[in-house]
Structures are given as C-alpha cells and as structure tokens.
N, C-alpha and C positions, 0 to 999 in steps of 0.2 A: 109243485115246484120242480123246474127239471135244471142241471146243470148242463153246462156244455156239451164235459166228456160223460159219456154213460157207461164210461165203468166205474163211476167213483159213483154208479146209485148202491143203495144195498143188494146186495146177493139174495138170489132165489130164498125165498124161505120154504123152507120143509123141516123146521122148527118149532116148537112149543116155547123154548124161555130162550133167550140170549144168554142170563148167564142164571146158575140157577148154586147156592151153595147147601150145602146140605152137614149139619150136625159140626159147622166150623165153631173150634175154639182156639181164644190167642190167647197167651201166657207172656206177658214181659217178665222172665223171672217168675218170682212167688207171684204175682198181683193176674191175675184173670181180666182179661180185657172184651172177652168175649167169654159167652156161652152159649154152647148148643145153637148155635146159628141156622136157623134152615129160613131161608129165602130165594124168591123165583122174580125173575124180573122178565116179561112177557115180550112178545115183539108190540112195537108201534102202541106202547103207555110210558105215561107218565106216571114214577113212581115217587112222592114224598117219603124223605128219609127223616124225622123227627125226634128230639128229645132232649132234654136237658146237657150243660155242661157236663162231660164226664159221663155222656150215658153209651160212648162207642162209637159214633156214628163216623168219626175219623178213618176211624180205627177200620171198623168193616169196609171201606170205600177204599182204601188201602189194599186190602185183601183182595176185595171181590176188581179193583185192578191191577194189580200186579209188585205193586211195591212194597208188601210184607209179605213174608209166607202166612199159613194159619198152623198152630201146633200141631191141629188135630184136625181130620173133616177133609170133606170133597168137594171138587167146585169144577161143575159142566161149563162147557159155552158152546151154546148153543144145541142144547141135548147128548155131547159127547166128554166124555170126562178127560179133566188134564189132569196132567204131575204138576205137585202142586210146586213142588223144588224146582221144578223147570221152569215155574210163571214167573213174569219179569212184567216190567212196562212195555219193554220193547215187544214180547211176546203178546201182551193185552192190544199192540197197538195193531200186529199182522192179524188178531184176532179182528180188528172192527172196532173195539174200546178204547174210548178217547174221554179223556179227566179235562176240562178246564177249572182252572185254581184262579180265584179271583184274585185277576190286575197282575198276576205272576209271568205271563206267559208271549207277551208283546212288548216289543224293544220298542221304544218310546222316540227313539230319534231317527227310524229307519220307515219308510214309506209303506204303504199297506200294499202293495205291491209284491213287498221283498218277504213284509211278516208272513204272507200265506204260505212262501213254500221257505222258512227256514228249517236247512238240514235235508230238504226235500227238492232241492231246484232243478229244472224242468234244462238236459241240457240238447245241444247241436250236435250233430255228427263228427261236429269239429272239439266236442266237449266244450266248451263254451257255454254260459248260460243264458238260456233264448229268453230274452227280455218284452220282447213284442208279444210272443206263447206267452208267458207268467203274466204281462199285463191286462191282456184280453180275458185270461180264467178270474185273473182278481175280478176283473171289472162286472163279467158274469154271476160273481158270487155276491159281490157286494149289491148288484142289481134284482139277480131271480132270488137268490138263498136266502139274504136277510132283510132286502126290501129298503135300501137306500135308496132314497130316490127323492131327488129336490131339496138335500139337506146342506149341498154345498161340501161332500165329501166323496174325492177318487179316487182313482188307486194311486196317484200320489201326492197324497194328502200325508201328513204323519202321525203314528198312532197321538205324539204329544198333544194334536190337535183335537184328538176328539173329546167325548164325556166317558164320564164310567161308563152310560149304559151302552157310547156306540162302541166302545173298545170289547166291554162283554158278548158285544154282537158278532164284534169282529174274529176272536175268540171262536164263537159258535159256528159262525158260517166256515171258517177253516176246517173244524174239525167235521162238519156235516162235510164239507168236499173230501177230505182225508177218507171218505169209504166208509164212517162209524156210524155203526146201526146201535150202538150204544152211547150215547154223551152222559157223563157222570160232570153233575156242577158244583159244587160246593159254594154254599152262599152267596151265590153271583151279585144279590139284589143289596150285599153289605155297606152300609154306609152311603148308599145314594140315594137321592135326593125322590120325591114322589115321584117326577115326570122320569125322570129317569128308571125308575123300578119297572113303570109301566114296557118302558122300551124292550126292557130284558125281559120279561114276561111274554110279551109278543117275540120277540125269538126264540123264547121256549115253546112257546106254540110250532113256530114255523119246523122245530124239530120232529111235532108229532104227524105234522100234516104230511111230511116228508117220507113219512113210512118208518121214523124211526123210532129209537124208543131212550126213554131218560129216567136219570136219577137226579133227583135235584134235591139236595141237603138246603134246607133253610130254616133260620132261628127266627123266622117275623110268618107267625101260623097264619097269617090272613094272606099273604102269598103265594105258600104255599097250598094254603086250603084252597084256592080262586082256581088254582091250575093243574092241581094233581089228580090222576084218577081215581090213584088207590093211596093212601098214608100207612107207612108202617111205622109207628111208636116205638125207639129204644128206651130202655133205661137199665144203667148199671151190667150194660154189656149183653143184654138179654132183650128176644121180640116180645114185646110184653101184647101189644095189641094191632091189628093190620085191620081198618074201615075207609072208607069211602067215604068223600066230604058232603055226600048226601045222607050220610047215617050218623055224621059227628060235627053241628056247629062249630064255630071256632071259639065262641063261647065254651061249649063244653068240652073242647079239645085242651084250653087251658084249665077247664077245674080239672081235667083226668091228668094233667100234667102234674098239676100244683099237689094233686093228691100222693101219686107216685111219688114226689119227694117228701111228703109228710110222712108216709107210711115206710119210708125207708128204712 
C-alpha cells in the first residue's frame, strides 16, 4: 500500500518496540487500577488487548496514549524513554500514536473530504484551504489505504452515509495517512452487524500490511483471535497471560477467562 505523499509512510525504523511500558502502575485514589504493568508493542503486529469488564484494559490504552499519567513506571516510544508528566495526546500524536474510539471521531454531516484533515487542513500560500490538494489525498486514501472501491462511496459522500464498518474504515485510513506507525482501536467491531465486522477486520489488516503496528482492544474473542498475532490477557489490572492464537483456541481462551473470574 503506498499513499500519495511519502512522508506520511512510517519513519526509518531502527527500533525494537514503538511503545514499550515498563513496571506502570495507576492509582485513582485508594483503588489500583493498574499493576506492575510491563508491556512491548513491536513494530509491524497486531497485538489483542483482552479481558473482562473492569480488568484495565481502558485504563492501560489511556496510559500507553497519552491521556492519563501512570503514578508509577516508565514508558519508551520507540526504544527512548519520555517524562511521563509531559505525555499528552497531543504529544502521543507528534510521536506516530493515533487512538480511534468507536463512531466518536467523524462529523456525520460533513463530507469525507473535510473529515480527513479536521484540525489539520492542507492550506495555499494565500492561507486559504486547498480544496482540490484535500480532495485528491482523500480520494487516494479511500482508494490505496482502505480499498474502497466500487462501493458507491467519494470523497463527497457524507460520513451519515456510510455503515459502521465503512465509517471505522474511514477512521483507519486517516490515521494510517496521519503518519501512525501505531493505531490503538478500541472495540471498533461493537455493535455491527456480521458483514460489517468482516469490513473492519480487513482494515485492520490493511494496517499491518502497511508496515504498521496495532492494538486492537476487543470483547468478541473470535475476532480478536482471527487477527491478532500475539493476545495479552488482562485482569483486575494485572498481565496475567500473553500467547499466540496458535497456542490458545478461542474455546479455551474463554474457559481461562471464565476461570480468572471464578478464581478472583
């Protein structure tokens, strides 16, 4: 997959993890939200983030982008270590880390043209926003990056128009042109329909084909298991287990789930 401009592919790598956190814990108050957190997120995988209600997994995705501190612990990007008081979103985002939040992040009345670069628009000498440039990159992304094609959808089309799975797409392919060699998804595939889960799964591919690398939090294990390389198991704020969906059916990814909460 190549886009237009080639500086928005990923940066030279001379890295071992994108982000990698080590020994983080979070404290709301008395309640521990975290513990002992050590986690590496690799260049160019997909990593499942899994576990019950209340097991973290919010919570850590937060951290490891920019919108909580952690109390305690250290957190690399890309092999070099940051302050942790200085990470922001805004910080995660000059870093390459980009969150999409399901159905949160696309203005439903405005063209897919305009959603690609809000906050970001591409302007003229004259400062002016170049509408002809912003159309042609849309059009580029919705063609190479997420593989619209024959669906009856351009760049101005309106997000209203689409389904969940092509609006999650939409979603993807922006932040894959935004420069991020990390996508963090949070349950992208919620609430939609089969043919639709299928679609976002296939753009979660196109992430890894792309050179990139993902985190993909999901509550439906056979999705997750279909796509991820490596699963790492939370519960009750702690990594309890990290395998490979060739070493743990989804059969018995649910008994070790269901056990962890009996055994609580």
């Amino acid at each position: 997959m190549e886009l237009t401009n080639d500086a928005n592919a990923p940066a030279a790598q001379t890295y071992a993890n994108i982000v990698r956190l080590e020994n983080v814990q979070k404290f709301f108050g008395a309640v521990q939200a975290l513990s002992d957190i050590t986690l590496s997120i690799g260049r160019n995988e997909i990593v499942g983030l899994i576990g019950d209600n209340g097991a973290g997994k919010s919570t850590l995705i937060k951290v490891m982008t920019g919108v909580l501190s952690p109390t305690s612990g250290r957190i690399f990007v890309r092999d070099k270590e940051i302050d942790p008081t200085g990470y922001s979103v805004r910080k995660a985002h000059d870093l390459s880390i980009e969150t999409v939040y399901q159905d949160r992040s696309l203005a439903d009345k405005q063209p897919l043209w305009r959603n690609f670069f809000v906050g970001r628009q591409i302007t003229n000498r004259f400062g002016f926003i170049d509408i002809r440039r912003e159309k042609e990159i849309a059009e580029d992304i919705l063609l190479n990056a997420i593989g619209f094609r024959g669906v009856g959808i351009t760049v101005d089309s309106t997000v209203a128009q689409l389904s969940g799975g092509e609006r999650q797409g939409i979603a993807i392919g922006r932040a894959m042109y935004y420069n991020a060699d990390l996508i963090v998804l949070d349950e992208p595939t919620a609430a939609l329909a089969v043919k639709e889960v299928r679609k976002v799964l296939d753009f979660v591919r196109k992430i890894k084909e792309s050179g990139r690398a993902c985190v993909y939090i999901e509550h439906n294990l056979a999705h997750v298991h279909e796509i991820a390389d490596r699963l790492v198991i939370l519960d009750r704020g702690r990594v309890v287990s990290e395998v490979t969906p060739q070493e743990m059916s989804v059969a018995e990814l649910t008994d070790y789930l269901i056990s962890l909460q009996q055994h609580g």
